[in-house]
TORKOL-4160 file (C-alpha; in steps of 0.2 Angstrom, whole numbers, padded with zeros to 4 digits, m for minus):
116
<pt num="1" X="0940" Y="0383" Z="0023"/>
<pt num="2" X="0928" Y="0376" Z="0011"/>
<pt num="3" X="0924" Y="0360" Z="0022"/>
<pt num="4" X="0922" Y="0369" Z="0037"/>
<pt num="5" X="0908" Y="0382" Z="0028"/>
<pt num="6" X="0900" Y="0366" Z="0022"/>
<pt num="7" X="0900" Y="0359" Z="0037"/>
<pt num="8" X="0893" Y="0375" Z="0046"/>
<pt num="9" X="0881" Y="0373" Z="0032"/>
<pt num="10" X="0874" Y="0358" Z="0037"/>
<pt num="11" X="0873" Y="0362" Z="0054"/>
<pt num="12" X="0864" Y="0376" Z="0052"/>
<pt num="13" X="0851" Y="0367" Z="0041"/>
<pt num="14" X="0851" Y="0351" Z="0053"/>
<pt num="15" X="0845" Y="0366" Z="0068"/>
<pt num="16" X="0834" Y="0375" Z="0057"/>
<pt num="17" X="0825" Y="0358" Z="0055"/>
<pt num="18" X="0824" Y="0355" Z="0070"/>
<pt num="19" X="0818" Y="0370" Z="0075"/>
<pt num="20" X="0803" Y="0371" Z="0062"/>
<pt num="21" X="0799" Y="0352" Z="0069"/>
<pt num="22" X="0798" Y="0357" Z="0084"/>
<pt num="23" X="0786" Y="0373" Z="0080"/>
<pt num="24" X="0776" Y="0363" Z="0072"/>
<pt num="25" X="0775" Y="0346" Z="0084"/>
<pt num="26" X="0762" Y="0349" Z="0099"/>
<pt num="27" X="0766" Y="0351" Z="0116"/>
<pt num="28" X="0764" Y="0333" Z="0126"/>
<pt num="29" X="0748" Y="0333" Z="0137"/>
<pt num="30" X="0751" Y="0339" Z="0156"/>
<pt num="31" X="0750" Y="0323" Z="0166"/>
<pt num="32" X="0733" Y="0320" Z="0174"/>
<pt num="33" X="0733" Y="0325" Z="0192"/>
<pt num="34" X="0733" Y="0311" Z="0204"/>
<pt num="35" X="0713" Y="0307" Z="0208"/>
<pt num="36" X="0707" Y="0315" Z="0222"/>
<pt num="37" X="0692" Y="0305" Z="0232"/>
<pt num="38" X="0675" Y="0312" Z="0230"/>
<pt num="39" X="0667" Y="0319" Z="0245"/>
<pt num="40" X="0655" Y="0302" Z="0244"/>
<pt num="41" X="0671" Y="0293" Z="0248"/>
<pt num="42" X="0678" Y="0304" Z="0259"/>
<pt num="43" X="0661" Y="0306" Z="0270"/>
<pt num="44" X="0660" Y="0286" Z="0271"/>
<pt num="45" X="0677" Y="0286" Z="0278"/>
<pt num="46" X="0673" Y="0296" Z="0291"/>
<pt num="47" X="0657" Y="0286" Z="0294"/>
<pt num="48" X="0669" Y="0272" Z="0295"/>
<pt num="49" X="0680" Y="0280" Z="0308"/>
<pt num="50" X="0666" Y="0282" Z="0319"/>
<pt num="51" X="0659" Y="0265" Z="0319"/>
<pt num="52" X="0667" Y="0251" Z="0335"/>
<pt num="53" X="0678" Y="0238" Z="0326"/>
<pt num="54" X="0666" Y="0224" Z="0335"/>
<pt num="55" X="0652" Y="0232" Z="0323"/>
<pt num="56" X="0660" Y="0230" Z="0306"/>
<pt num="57" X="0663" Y="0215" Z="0294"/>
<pt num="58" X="0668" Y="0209" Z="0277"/>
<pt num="59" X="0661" Y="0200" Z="0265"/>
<pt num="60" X="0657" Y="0197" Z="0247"/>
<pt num="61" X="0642" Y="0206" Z="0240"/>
<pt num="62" X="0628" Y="0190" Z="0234"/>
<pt num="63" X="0614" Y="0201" Z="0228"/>
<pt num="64" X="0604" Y="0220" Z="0231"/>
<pt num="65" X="0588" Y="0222" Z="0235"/>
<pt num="66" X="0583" Y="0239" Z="0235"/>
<pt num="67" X="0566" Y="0238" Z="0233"/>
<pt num="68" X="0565" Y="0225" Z="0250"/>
<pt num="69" X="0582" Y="0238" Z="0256"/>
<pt num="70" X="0592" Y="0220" Z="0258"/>
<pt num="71" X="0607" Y="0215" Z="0254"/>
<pt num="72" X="0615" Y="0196" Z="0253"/>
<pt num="73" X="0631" Y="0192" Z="0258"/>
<pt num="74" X="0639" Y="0176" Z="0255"/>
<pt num="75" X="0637" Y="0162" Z="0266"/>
<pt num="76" X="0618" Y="0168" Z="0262"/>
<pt num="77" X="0615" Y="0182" Z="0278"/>
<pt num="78" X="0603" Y="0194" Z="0270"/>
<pt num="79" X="0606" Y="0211" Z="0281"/>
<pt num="80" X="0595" Y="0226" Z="0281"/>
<pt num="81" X="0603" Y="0244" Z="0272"/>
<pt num="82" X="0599" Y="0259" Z="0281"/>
<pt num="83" X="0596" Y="0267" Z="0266"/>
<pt num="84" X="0598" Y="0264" Z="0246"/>
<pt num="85" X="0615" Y="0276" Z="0247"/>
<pt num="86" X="0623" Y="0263" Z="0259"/>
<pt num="87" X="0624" Y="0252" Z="0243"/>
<pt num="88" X="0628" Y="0265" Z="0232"/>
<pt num="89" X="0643" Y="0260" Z="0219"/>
<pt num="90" X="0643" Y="0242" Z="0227"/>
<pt num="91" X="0637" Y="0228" Z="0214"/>
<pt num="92" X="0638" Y="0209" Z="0217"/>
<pt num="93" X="0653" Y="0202" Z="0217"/>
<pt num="94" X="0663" Y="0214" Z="0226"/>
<pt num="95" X="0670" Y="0210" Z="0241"/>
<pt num="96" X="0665" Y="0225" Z="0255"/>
<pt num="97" X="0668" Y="0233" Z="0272"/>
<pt num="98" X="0653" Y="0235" Z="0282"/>
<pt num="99" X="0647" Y="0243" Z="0298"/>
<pt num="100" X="0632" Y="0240" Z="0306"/>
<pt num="101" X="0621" Y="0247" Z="0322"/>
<pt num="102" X="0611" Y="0239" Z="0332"/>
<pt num="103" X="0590" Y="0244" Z="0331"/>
<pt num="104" X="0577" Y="0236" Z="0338"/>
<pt num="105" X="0573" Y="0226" Z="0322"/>
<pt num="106" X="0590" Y="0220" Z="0323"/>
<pt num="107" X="0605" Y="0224" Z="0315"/>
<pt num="108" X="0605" Y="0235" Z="0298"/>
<pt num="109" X="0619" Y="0240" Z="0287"/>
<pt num="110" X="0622" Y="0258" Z="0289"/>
<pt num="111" X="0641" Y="0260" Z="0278"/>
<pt num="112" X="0648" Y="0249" Z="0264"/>
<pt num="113" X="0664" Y="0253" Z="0255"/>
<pt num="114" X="0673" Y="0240" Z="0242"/>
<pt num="115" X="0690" Y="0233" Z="0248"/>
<pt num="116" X="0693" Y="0223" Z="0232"/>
């Protein structure tokens, strides 16, 4: 009968150590939701969408130009950006999805996204 109080004992120590561990060991973090796109990324993709397949490309991003509103791709093309936000988040050397439209000065970048 002895054994079994001491061993009741020691159980009930063991369980009130792990209770007081457990009071005093904070909670994990709640995982981090999976990212959502921004609406910048969701508004190019529509953009995108819109644009005729004949009127897109890919290419690897050479240099910016925002001041001339140019960008160089490789194989040394230097294309007009409609506007300094076509370029935004793109830095050289990424490689990029591009649509274009056709102006009377030619054809200018109006959408850039990274694929890389």
């Amino acid at each position: 009968m002895r054994h079994i109080n001491r061993c009741f004992a020691v159980a009930a120590v063991a369980l009130s150590t792990q209770i007081a561990f457990a009071q005093a060991t904070p909670a994990p973090a709640p995982a981090a939701p999976a990212a959502q796109p921004n609406e910048r990324t969701a508004a190019r993709d529509r953009l995108f969408m819109r644009i005729p397949i004949g009127l897109r490309g890919d290419a690897i991003i050479v240099s910016i130009d925002l001041k001339a509103g140019t960008v160089t791709l490789d194989g040394g093309m230097v294309m007009k950006i409609k506007s300094p936000e076509v370029v935004e988040g793109i830095t050289p050397g990424l490689r990029v999805e591009y649509g274009v439209e056709e102006t009377k000065a030619g054809l200018v970048i109006i959408a850039m996204r990274s694929i890389s």
